[in-house]
Backbone as numpy.savetxt, mean C-alpha at the origin, in Angstrom:
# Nx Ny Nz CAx CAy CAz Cx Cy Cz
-7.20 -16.45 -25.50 -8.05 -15.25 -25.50 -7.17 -14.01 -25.50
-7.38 -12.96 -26.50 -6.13 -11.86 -26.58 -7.05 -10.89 -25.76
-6.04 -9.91 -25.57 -6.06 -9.14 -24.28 -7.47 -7.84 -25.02
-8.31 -7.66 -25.65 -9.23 -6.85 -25.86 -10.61 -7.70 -25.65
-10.43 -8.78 -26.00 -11.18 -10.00 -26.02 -11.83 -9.47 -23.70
-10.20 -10.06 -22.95 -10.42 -9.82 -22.05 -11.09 -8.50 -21.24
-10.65 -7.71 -21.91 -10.99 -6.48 -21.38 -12.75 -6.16 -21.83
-13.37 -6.38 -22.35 -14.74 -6.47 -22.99 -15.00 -7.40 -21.94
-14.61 -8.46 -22.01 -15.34 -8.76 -20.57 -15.26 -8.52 -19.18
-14.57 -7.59 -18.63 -14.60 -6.83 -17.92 -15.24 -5.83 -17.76
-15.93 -5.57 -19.45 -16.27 -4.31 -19.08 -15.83 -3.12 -19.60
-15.11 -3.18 -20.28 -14.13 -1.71 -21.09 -13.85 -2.10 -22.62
-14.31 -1.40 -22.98 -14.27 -1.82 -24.33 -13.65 -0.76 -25.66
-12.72 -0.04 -24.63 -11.43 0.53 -25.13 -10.01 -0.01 -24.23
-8.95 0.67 -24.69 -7.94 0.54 -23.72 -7.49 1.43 -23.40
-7.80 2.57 -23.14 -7.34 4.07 -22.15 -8.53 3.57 -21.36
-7.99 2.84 -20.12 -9.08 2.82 -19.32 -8.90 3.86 -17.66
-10.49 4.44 -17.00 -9.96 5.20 -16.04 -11.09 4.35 -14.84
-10.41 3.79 -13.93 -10.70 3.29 -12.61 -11.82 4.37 -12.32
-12.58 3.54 -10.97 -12.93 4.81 -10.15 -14.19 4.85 -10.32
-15.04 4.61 -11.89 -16.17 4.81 -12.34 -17.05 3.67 -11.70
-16.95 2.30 -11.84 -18.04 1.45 -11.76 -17.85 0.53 -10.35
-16.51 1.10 -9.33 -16.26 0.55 -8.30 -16.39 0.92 -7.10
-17.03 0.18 -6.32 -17.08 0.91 -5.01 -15.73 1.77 -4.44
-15.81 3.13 -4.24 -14.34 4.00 -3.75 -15.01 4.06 -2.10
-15.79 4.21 -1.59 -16.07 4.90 -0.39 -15.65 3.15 0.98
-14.48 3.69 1.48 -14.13 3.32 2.76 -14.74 3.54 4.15
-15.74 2.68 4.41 -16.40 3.14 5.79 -15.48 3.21 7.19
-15.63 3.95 7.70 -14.22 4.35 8.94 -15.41 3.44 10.33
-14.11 2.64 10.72 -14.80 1.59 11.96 -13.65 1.86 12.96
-13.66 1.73 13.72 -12.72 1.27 15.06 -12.17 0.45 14.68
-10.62 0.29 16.04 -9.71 -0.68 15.74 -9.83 -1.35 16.76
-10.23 -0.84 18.03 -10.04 -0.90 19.40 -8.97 -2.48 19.56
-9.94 -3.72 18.81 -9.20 -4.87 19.04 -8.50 -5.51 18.75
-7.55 -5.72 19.76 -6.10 -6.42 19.68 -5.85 -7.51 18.87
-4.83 -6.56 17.57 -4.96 -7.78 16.39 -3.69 -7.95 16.16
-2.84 -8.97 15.73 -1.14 -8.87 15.51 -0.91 -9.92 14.08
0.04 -10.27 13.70 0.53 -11.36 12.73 0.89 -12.88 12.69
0.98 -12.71 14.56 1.03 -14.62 14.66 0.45 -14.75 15.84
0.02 -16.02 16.08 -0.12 -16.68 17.62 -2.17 -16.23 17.75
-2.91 -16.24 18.74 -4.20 -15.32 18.78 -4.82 -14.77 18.62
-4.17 -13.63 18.10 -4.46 -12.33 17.31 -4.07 -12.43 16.04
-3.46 -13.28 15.54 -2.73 -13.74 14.29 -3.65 -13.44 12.88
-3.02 -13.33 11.91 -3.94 -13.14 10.55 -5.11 -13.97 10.37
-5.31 -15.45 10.86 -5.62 -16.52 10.54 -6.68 -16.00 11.41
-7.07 -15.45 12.42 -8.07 -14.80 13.57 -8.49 -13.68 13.23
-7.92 -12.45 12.34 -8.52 -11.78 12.33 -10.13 -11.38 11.93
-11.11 -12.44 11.42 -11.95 -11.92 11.34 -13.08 -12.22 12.39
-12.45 -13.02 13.48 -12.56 -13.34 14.95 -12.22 -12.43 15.87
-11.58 -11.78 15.68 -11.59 -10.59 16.84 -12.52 -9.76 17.23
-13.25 -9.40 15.94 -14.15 -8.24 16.39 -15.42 -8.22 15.38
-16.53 -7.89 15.31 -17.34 -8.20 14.79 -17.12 -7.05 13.33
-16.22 -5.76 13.92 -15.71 -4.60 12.72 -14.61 -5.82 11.87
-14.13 -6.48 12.57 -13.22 -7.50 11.66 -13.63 -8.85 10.34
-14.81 -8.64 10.71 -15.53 -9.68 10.22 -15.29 -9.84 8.22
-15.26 -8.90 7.94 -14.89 -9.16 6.09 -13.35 -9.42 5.93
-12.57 -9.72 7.04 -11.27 -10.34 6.84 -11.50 -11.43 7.07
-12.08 -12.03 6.96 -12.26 -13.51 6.80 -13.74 -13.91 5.70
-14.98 -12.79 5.63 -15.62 -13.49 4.52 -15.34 -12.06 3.05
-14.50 -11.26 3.06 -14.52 -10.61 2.01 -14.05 -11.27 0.86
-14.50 -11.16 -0.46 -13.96 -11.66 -1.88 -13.01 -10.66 -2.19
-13.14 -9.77 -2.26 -11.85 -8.71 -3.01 -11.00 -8.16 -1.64
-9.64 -9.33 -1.14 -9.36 -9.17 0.10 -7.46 -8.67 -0.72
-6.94 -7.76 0.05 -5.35 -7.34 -0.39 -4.23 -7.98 0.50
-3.10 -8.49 0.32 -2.54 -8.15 -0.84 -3.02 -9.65 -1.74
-2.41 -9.35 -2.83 -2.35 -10.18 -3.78 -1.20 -10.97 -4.41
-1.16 -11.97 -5.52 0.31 -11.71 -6.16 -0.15 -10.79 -7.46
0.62 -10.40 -7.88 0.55 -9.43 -9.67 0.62 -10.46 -10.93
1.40 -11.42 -10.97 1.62 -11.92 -12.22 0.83 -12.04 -13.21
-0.70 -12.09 -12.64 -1.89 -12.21 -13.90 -2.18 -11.15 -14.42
-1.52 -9.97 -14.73 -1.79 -8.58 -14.98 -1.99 -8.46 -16.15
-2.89 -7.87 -16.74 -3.29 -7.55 -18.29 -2.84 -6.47 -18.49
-1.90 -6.36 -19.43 -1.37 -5.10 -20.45 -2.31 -4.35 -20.59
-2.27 -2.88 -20.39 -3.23 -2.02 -20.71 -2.72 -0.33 -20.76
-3.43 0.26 -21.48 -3.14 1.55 -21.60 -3.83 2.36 -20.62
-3.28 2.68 -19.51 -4.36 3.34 -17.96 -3.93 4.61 -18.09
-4.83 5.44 -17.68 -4.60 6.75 -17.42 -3.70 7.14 -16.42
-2.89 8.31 -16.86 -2.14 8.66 -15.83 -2.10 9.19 -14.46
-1.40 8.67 -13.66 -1.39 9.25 -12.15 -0.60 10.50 -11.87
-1.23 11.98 -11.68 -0.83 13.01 -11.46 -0.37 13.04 -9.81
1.12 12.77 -9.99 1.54 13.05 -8.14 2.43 14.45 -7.70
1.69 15.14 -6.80 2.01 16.30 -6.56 2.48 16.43 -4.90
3.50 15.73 -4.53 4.21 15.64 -3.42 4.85 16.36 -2.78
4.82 17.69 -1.91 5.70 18.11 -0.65 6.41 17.78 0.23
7.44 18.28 0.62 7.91 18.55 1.51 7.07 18.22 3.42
7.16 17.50 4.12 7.32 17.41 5.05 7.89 16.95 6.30
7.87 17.95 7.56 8.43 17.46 8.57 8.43 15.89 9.26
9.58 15.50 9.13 9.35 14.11 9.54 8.97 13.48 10.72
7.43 12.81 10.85 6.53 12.61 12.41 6.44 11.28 12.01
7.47 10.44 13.27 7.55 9.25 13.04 6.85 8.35 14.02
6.48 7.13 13.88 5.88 6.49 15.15 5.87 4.69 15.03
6.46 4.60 16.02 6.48 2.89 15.83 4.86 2.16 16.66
3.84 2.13 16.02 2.08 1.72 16.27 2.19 0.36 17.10
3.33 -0.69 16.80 3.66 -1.75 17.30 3.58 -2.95 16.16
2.75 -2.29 15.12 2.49 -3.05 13.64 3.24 -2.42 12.77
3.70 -1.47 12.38 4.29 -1.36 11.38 5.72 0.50 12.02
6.34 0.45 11.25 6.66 2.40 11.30 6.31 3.15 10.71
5.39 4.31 10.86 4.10 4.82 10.17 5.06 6.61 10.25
5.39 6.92 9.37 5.14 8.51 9.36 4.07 9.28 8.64
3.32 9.87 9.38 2.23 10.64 9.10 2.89 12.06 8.61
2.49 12.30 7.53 2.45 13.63 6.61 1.88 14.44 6.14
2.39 15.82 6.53 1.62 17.14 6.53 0.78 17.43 5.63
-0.04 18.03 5.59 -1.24 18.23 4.51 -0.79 19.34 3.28
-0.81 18.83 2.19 -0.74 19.41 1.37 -0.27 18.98 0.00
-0.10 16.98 0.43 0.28 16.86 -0.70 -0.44 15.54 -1.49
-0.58 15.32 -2.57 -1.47 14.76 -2.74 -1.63 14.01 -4.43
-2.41 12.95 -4.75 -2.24 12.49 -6.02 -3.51 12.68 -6.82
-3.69 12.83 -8.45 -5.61 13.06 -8.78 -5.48 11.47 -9.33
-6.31 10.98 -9.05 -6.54 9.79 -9.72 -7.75 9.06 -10.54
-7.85 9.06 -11.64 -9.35 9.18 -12.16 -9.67 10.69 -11.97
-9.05 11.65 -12.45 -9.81 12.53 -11.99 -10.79 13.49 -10.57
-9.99 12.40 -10.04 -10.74 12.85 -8.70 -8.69 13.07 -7.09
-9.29 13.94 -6.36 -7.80 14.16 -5.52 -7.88 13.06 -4.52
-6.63 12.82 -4.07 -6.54 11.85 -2.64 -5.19 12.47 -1.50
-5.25 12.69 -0.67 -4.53 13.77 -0.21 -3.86 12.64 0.62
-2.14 12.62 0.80 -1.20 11.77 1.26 -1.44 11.86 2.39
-1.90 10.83 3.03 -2.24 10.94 4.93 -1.29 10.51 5.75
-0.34 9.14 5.03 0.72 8.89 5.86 1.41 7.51 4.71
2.59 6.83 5.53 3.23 6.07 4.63 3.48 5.10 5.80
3.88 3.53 5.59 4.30 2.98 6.10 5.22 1.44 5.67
5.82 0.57 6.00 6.52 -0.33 5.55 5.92 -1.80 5.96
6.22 -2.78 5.34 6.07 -4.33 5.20 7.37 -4.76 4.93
7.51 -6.06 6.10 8.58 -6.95 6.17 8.34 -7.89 5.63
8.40 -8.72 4.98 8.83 -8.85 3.59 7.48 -8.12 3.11
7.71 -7.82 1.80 6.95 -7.41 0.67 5.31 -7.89 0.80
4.02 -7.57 0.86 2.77 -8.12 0.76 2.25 -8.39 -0.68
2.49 -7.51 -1.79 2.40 -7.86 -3.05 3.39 -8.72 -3.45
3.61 -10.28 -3.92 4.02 -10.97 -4.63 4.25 -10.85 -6.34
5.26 -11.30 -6.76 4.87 -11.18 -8.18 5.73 -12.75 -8.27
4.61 -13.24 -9.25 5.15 -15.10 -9.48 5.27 -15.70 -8.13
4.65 -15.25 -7.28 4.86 -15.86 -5.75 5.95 -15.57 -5.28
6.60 -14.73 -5.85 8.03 -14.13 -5.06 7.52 -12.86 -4.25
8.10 -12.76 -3.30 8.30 -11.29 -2.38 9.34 -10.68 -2.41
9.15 -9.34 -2.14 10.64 -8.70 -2.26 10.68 -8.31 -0.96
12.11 -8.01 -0.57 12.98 -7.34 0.67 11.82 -6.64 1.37
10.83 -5.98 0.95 10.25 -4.77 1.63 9.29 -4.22 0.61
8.26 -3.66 1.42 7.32 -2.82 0.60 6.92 -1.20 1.26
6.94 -0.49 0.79 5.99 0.91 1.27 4.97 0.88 0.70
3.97 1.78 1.39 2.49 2.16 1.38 2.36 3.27 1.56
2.19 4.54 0.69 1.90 5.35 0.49 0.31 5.93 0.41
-0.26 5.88 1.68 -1.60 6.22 2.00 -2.48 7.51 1.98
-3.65 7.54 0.80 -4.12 8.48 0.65 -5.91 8.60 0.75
-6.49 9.70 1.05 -7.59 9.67 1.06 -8.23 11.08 0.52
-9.37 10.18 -0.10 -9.83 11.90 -0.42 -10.98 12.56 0.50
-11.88 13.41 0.04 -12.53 14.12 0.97 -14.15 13.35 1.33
-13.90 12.34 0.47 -15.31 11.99 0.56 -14.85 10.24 1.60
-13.52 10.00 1.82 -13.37 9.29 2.45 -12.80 8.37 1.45
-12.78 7.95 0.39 -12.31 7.09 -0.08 -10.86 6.97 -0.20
-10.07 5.78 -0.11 -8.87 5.53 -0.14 -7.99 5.10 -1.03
-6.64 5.14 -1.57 -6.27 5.32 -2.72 -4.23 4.91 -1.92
-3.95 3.52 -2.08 -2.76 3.40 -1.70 -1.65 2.80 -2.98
-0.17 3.84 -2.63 0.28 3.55 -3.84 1.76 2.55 -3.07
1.93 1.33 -3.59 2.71 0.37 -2.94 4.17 0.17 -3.97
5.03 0.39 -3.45 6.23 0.28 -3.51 7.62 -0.78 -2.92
7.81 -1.41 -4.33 8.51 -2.60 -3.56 9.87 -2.41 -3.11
10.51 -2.79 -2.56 11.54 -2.82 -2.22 12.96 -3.81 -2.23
13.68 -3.53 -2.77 14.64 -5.07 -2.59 16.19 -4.52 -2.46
16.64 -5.72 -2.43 18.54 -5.49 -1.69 19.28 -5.21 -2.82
19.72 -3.71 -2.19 20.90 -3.72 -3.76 21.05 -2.56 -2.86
21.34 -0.90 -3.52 22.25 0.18 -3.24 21.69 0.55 -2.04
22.70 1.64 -1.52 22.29 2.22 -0.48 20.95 3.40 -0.69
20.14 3.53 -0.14 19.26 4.27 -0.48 18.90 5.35 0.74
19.45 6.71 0.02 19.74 7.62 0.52 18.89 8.53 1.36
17.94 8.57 0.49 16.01 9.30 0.82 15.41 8.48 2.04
15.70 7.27 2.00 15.32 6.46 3.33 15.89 6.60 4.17
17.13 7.12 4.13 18.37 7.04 5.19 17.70 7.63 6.49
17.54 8.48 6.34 17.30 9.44 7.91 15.50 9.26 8.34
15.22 8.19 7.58 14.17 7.67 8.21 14.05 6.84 8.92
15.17 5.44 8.40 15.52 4.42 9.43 16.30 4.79 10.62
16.93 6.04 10.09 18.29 6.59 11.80 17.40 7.09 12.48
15.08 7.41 12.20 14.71 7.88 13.31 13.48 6.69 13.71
14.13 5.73 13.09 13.00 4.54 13.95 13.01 4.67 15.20
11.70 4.60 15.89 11.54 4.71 17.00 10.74 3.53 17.95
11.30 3.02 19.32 10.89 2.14 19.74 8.93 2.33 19.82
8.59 0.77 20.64 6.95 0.98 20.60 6.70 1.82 21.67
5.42 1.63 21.47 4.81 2.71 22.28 5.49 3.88 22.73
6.36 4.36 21.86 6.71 6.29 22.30 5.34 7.11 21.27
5.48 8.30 21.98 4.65 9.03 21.56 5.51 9.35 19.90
4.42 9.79 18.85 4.99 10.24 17.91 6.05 11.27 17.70
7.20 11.40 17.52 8.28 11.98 17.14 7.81 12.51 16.03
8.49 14.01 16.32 8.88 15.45 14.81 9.80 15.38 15.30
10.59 14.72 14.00 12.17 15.15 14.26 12.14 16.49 12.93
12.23 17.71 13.46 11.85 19.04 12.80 13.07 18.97 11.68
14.66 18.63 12.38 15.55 18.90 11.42 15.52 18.09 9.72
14.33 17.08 10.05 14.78 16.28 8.95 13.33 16.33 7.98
13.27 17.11 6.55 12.04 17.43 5.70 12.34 15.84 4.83
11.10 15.45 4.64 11.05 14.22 3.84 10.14 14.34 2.82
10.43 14.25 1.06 9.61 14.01 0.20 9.32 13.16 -0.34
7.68 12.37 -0.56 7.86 10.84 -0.74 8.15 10.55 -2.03
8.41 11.75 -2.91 8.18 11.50 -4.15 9.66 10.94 -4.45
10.81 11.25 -3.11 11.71 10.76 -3.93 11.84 8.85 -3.33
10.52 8.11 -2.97 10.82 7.32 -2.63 10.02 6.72 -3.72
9.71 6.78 -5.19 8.79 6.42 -6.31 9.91 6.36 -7.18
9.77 4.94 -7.94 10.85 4.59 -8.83 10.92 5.76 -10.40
11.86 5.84 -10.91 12.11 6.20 -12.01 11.07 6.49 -13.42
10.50 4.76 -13.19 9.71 4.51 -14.11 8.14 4.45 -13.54
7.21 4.84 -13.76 6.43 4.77 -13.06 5.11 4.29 -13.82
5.08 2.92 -14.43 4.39 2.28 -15.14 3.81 1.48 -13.34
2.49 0.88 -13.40 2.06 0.61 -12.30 0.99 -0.59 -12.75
0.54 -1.12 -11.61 -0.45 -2.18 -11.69 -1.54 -1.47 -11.03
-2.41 -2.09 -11.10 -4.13 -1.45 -10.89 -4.95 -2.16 -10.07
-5.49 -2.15 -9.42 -6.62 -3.09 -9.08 -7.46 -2.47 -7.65
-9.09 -3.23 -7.79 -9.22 -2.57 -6.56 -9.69 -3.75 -5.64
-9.23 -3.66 -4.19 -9.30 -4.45 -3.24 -9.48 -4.25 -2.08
-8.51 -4.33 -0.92 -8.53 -4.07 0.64 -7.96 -3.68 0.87
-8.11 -3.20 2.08 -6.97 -2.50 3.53 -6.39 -3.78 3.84
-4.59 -4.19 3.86 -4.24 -5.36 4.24 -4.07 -5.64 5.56
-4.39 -4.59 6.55 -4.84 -4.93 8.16 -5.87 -4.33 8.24
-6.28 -4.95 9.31 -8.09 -5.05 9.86 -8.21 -3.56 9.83
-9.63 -3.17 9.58 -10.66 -3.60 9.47 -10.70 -4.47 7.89
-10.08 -4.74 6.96 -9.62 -5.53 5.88 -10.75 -4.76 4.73
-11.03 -2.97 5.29 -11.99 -2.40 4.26 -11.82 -2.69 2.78
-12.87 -2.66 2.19 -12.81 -3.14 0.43 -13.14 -1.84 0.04
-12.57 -1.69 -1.32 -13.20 -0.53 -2.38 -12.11 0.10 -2.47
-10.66 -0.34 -1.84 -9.37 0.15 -2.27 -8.93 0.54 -3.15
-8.58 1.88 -4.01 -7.87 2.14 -5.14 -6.39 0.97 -4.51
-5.59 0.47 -5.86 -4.23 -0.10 -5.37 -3.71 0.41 -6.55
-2.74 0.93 -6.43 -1.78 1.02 -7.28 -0.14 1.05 -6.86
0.59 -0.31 -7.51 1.63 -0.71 -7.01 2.83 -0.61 -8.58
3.73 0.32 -8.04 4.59 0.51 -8.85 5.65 -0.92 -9.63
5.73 -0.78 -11.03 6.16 -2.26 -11.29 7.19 -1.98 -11.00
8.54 -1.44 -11.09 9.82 -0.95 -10.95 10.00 -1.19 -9.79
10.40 -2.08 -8.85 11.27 -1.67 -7.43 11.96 -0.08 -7.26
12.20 0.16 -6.17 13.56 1.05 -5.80 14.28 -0.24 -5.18
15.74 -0.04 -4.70 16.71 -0.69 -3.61 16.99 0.51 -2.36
17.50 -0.76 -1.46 17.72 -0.48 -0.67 18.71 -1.52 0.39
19.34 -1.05 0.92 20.15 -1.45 1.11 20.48 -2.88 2.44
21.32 -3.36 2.62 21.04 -5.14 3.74 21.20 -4.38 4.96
21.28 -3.15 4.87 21.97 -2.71 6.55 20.53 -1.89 6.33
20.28 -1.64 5.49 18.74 -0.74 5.80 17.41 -1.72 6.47
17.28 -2.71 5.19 16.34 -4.00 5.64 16.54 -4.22 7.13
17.76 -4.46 7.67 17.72 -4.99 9.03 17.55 -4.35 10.10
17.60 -3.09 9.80 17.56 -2.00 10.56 15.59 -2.89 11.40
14.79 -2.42 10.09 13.33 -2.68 10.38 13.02 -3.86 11.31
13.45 -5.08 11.03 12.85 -6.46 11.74 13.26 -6.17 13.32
14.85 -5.25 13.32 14.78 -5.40 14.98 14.03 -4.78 15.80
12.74 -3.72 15.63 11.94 -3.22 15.67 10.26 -3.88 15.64
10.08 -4.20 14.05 8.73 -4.69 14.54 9.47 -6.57 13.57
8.65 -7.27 14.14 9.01 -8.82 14.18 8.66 -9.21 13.05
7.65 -9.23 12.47 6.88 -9.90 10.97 5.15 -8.19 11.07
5.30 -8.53 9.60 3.85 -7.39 9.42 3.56 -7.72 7.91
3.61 -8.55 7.90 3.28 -8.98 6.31 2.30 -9.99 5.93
0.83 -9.44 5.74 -0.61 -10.49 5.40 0.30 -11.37 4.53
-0.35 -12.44 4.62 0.15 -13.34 3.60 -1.14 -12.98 2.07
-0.55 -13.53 1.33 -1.34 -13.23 -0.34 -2.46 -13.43 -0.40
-3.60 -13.35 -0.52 -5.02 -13.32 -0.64 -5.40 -13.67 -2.00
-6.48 -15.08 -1.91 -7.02 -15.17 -3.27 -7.21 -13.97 -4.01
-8.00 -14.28 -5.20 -7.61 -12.97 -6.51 -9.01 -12.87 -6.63
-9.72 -14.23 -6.67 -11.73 -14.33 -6.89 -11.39 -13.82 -8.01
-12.51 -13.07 -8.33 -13.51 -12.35 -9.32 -12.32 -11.18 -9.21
-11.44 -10.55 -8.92 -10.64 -9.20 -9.17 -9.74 -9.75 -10.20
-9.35 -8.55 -10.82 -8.82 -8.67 -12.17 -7.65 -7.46 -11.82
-6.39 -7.10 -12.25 -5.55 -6.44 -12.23 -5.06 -6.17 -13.32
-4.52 -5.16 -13.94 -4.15 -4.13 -15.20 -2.95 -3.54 -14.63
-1.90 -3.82 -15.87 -0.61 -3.13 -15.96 -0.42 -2.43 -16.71
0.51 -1.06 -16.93 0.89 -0.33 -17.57 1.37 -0.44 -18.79
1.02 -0.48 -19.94 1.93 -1.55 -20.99 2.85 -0.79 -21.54
């Protein structure tokens, strides 16, 4: 079956296609209150046992991450990213190292804005490609005004030193401290977005609980690197934070061709 063939049955029956139109975008905001982690009780395998807000992590169909490899070539509209400058506010949550970022910067996607709310990392990689993981992933978290969410994922793997990260890992901070502004140090995420910025598509979940659906995803195909003294820096900090791969069902994913 050639790839127009596929896309007609999806539903598009060109190939400049623009997300956004026929999919649920709106993220309902629930509580976290309950104690959820990556192994043992609270473990992935429980999460939709914890809490009754947890409950579509265990019966949702369009659940994240995924692997990529089934990606259909396609001509997608472009992602306009308009990234600032901000002070770096770091915080170790106990799940992941989350810096939250100042308002003002932001991506249009489909035509519509999503304003950068914060970023955070995965030990090993949560997007797979061929069932491989890489070194590391970022999550570049955005939302727009009507609530809907829009995350752009970035893989990571072992090779150069990577410079733009540098003074982010020298301000990892243990758990439970209050969030850190380290004022001296301005961080732009744009310089943490590869070169090439051809991307994969799809829409799915939040990959920790509440496991919300109607996710914009867009995951850059290009890695950046980073470096074996950087990677290790992270694990001695938080232990594992990485959903394992989630069936695909009925979701379909589109690459940049």
């Amino acid at each position: 079956m050639d790839r127009r063939t596929l896309l007609k049955l999806f539903g598009f029956g060109a190939l400049e296609i623009s997300f956004g139109v026929s999919f649920p975008s709106r993220v309902s905001a629930v509580g976290q209150e309950a104690d959820w982690g990556y192994i043992g009780e609270s473990g992935v395998e429980k999460w939709g046992n914890l809490s009754p807000e947890f409950q579509v992590c265990k019966t949702g169909i369009q659940q994240s991450p995924i692997d990529l490899h089934r990606a259909i070539a396609a001509q997608l509209s472009p992602i306009e990213i308009d990234y600032r400058e901000s002070p770096l506010r770091i915080v170790n949550n106990g799940h992941t190292i989350q810096v939250n970022y100042e308002p003002g910067s932001s991506i249009k996607l489909d035509g519509q804005i999503f304003n950068l709310v914060q970023f955070h990392f995965h030990d090993p990689s949560e997007h797979t490609i061929d069932n491989k993981p890489f070194d590391m992933e970022l999550h570049l978290v955005h939302r727009s005004e009507a609530g809907a969410l829009a995350v752009i994922g970035v893989l990571l793997k072992q090779g150069q030193h990577n410079a733009a990260l540098q003074p982010i890992g020298d301000a990892f901070p243990n758990r439970n401290e209050p969030e850190q502004v380290v004022k001296t140090v301005k961080v732009n995420a744009e310089q943490f977005l590869p070169k090439d910025r051809k991307v994969y598509r799809y829409f799915s979940s939040l990959t920790t609980p509440p496991c919300s659906q109607g996710v914009n995803w867009i995951v850059m195909q290009q890695p950046i690197e980073i470096s074996q003294n950087q990677i290790q820096r992270f694990p001695k900090l938080i232990s594992i934070d990485a959903r394992p791969v989630q069936p695909l069902n009925n979701s379909f994913v589109l690459r940049s061709s």
